[in-house]
N, C-alpha and C positions, 0 to 999 in steps of 0.2 A: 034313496030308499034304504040302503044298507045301514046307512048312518041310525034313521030313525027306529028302524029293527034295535039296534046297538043300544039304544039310550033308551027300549023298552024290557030289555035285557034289566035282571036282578045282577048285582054283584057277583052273588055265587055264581051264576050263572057264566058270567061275560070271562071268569076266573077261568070255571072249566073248557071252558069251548079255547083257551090257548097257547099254541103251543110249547110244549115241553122243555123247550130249551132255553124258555124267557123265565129269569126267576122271580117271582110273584111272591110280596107279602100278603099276609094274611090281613084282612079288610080291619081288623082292630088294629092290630100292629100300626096300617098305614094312618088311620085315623091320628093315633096317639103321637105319631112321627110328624104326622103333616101339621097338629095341634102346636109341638114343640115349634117347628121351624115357624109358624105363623105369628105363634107369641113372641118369639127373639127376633124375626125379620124387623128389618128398618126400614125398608122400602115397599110404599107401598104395592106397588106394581109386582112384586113378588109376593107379597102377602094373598095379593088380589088369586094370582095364579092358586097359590098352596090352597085357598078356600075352595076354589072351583073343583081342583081334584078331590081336596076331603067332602063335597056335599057328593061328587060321585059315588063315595064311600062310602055315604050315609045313606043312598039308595034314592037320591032326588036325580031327574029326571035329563037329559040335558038341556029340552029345552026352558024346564025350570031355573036351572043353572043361567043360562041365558038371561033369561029376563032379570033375574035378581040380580045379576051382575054388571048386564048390558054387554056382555061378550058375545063375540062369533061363534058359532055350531065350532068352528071350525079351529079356533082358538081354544076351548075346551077340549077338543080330539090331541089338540098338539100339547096341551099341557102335561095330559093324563100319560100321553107315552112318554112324554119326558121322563117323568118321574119317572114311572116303571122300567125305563131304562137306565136311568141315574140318580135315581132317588131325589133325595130335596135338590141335590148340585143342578140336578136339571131344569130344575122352577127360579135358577137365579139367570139375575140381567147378564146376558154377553157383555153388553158394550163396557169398554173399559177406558173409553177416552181416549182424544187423538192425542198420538206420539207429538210430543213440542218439539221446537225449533229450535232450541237450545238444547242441547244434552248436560247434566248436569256438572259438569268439569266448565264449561263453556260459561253459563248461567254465573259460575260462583266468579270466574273473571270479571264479566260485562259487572255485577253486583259489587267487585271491591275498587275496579276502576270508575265507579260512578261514585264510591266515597272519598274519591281523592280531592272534591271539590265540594264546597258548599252551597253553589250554586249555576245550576243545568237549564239548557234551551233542550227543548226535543230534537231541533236539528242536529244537533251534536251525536246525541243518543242515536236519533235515526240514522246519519250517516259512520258511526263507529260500527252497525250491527249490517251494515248493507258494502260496506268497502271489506272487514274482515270477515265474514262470515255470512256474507252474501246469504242476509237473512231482508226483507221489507213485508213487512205486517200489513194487514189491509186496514188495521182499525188500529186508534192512536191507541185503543183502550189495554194493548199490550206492552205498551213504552210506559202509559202510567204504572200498571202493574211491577214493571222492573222497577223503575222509581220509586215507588210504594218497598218492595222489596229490601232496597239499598236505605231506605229508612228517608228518602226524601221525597218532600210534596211537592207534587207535580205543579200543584196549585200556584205554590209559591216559588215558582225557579229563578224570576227576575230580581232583585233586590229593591226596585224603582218603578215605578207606573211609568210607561213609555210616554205617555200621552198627557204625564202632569206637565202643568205650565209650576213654574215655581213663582213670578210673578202674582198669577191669579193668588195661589196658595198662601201665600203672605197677604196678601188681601182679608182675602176669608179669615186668617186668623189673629186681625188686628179685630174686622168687625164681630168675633167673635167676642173678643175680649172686652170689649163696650157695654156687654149685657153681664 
């Protein structure tokens, strides 16, 4: 109930009724600020945020807000004190990505001892990163990465198809050469 009192509240309005101690830009100012950060943002999910508070600004409704955005009541309440407690800093993404396994002292070893050869099994890789540095990935897709990394194709670690017959192969390319 309180909420929907709130979002039929005018701007000037929701301005004066809070308290004193919160400092509050002026509804233009925020407008032009929230404009700025929305045209430089890169992400959209930020952007998404900075519009939601500037349509509060502009005196749209929150459940307007809502529908045009497809956002929660509730996500629009949490956007708007963002800002007004941190400004744009508060309308950006937390997450900053999980901490790697490697720290980068670590990383540039595993990366020049993998150029000492010209050609790598993942076994090897896998057990140098699990015997010194008691690291084991869940997904190989981090071993290619390092490989990638060290400037080598994971693709091509073998030098030789395991599985060629050299026989057959001679075959094929006598009947090869018939045509």
């Amino acid at each position: 109930m309180l909420q929907h009192l709130s979002a039929r509240m005018t701007t000037s309005e929701a301005i004066a009724n809070r308290p004193s101690e919160v400092m509050v830009k002026r509804p233009s100012e925020a407008i032009v600020e929230l404009q700025e950060f929305i045209n430089s943002c890169r992400d959209a999910r930020e952007a998404r945020k900075a519009l939601a508070v500037k349509l509060i600004y502009l005196g749209y409704m929150y459940e307007e807000i809502q529908t045009i955005l497809d956002v929660s009541l509730g996500s629009i309440t949490g956007w708007k004190q963002a800002y007004e407690d941190d400004g744009v800093d508060g309308l950006r993404m937390q997450y900053k990505g999980k901490k790697g396994y490697l720290n980068s002292e670590e990383r540039l070893e595993i990366l020049s001892w993998l150029q000492t050869k010209d050609c790598w099994e993942l076994s090897e890789l896998e057990y140098k990163l699990a015997s010194e540095y008691d690291i084991i990935y869940e997904s190989n897709q981090s071993y290619y990465d390092l490989f990638e990394a060290a400037g080598i194709s994971w693709k091509k670690t073998t030098k030789l198809n395991p599985k060629a017959d050299p026989d057959a192969v001679a075959e094929k390319k006598k009947r090869l050469k018939c045509f």
